[in-house]
C-alpha positions as a Markdown table, in Angstrom:
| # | Residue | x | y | z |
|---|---|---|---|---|
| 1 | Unk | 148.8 | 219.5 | 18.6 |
| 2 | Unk | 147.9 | 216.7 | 16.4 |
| 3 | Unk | 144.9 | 214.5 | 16.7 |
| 4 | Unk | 147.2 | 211.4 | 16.8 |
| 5 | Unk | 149.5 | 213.2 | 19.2 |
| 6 | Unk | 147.4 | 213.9 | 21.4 |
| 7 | Unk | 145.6 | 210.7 | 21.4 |
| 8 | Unk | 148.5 | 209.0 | 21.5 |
| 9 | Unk | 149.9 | 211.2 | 24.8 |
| 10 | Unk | 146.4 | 210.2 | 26.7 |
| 11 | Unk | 146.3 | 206.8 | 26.1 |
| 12 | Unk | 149.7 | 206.5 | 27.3 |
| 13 | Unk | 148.9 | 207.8 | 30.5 |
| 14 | Unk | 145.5 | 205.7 | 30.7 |
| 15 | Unk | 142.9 | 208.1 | 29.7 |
| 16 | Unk | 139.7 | 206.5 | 28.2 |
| 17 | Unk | 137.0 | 208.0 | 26.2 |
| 18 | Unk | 133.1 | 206.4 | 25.5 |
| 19 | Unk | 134.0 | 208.2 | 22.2 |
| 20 | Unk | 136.5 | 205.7 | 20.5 |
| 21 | Unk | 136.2 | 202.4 | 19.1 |
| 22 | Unk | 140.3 | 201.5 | 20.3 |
| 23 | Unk | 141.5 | 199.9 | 23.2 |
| 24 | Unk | 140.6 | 202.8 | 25.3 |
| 25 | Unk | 137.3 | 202.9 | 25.1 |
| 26 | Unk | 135.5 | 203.2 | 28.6 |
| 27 | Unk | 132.5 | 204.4 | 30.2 |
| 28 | Unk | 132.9 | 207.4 | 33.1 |
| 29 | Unk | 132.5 | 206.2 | 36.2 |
| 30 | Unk | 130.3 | 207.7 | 39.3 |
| 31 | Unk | 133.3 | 208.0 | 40.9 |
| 32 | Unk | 135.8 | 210.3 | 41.2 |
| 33 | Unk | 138.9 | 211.4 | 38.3 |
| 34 | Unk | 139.5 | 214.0 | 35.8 |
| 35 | Unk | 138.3 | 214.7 | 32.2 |
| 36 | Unk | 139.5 | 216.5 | 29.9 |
| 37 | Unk | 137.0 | 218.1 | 27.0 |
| 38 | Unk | 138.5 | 218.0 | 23.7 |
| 39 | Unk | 137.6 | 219.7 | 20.3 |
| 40 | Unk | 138.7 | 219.2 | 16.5 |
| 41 | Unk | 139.0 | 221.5 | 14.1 |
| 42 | Unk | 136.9 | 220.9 | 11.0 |
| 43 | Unk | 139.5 | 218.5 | 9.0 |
| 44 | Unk | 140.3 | 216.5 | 12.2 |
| 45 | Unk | 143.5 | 217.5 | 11.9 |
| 46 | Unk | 143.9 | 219.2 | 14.9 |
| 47 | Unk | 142.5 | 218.5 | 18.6 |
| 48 | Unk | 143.3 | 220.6 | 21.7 |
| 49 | Unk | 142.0 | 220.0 | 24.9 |
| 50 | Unk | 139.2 | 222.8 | 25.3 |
| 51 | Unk | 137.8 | 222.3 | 29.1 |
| 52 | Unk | 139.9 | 220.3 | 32.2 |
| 53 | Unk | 138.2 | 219.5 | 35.3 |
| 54 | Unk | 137.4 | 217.1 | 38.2 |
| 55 | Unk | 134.8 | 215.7 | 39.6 |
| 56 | Unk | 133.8 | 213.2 | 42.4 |
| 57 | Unk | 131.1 | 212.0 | 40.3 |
| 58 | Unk | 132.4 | 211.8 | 36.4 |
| 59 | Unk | 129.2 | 209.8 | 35.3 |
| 60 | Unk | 127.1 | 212.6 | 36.5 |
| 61 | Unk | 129.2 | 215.5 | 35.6 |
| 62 | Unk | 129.6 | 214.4 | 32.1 |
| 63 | Unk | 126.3 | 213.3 | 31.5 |
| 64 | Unk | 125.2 | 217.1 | 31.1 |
| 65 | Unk | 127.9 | 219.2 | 30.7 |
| 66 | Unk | 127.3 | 222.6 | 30.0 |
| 67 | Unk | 130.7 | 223.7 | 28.3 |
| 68 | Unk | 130.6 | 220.5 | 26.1 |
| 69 | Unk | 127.4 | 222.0 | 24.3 |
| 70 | Unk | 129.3 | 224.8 | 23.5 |
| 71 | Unk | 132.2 | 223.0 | 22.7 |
| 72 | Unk | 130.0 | 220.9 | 19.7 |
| 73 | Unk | 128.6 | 224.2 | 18.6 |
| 74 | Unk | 131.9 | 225.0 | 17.7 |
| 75 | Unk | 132.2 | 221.5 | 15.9 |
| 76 | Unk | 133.6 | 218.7 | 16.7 |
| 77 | Unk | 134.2 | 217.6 | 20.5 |
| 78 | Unk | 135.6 | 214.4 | 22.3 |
| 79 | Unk | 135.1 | 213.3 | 26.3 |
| 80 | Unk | 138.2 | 211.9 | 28.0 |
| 81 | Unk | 138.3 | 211.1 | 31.7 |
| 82 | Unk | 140.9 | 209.6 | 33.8 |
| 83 | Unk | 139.6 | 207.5 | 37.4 |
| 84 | Unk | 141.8 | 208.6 | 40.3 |
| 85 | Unk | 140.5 | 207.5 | 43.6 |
| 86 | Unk | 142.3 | 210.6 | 45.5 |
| 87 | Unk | 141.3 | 212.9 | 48.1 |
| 88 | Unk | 139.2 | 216.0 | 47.2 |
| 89 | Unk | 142.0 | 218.2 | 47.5 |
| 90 | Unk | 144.8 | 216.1 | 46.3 |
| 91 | Unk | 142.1 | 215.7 | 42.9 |
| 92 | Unk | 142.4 | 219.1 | 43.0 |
| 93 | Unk | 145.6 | 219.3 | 42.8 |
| 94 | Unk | 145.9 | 217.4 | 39.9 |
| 95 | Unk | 143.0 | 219.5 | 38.2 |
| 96 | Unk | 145.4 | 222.7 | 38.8 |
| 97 | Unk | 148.4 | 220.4 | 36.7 |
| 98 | Unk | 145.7 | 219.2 | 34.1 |
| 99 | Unk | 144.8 | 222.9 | 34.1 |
| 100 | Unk | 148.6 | 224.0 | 33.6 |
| 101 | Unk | 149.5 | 221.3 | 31.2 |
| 102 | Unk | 147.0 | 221.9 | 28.4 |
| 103 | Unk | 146.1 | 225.8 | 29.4 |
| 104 | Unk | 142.1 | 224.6 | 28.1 |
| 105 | Unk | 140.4 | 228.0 | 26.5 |
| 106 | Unk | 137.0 | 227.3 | 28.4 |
| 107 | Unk | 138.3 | 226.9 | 31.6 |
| 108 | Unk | 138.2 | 230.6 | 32.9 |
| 109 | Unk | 139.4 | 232.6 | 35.6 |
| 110 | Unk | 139.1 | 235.9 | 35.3 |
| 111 | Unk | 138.9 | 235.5 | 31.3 |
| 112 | Unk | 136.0 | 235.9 | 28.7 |
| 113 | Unk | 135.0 | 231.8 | 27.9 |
| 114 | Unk | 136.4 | 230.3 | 25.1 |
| 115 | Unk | 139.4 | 233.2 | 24.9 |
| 116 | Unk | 143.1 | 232.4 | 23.9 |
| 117 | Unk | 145.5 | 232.2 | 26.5 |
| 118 | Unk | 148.0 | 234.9 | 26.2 |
């Protein structure tokens, strides 16, 4: 997908980055939502969401993320995050969508990190 596709698709639905100088610029919360970890190819060309996940605590979970190091040792990488105040498992549940929707290459289950989905 595009860059400006895919920017443009997650600031429809509200997402907000610390990593843009637009209108949807934000700071993560401590509270609960989901993020999204995005990566570039080298011309910026190209972005594709790379990690999806939730957390009751973005600020925190973000702050130190261990898939977004790898993600910038690839090159270029982006934080998105989007504040939901839900239920554990109705966040969740939209994690599993987030999940499905993008199909992420770092997030893994029962996959080698950072592997193409089939």
């Amino acid at each position: 997908m595009s860059d400006a596709a895919l920017r443009q698709a997650l600031i429809a639905e509200e997402w907000q980055s610390p990593n843009t100088y637009s209108n949807s610029f934000g700071e993560p919360p401590d509270g609960p939502g989901l993020y999204l970890l995005v990566g570039w190819d080298a011309h910026f060309t190209s972005a594709r969401a790379m990690y999806a996940g939730m957390s009751l605590r973005l600020a925190r979970r973000l702050a130190g993320h261990p898939v977004m190091r790898e993600i910038r040792d690839l090159g270029h990488a982006q934080v998105w995050f989007k504040p939901l105040d839900l239920p554990l498992s109705e966040l969740r549940a939209a994690e599993r969508k987030l999940i499905r929707r993008f199909r992420p290459p770092f997030n893994i289950i029962s996959r080698i990190r950072g592997e193409a989905w089939a």
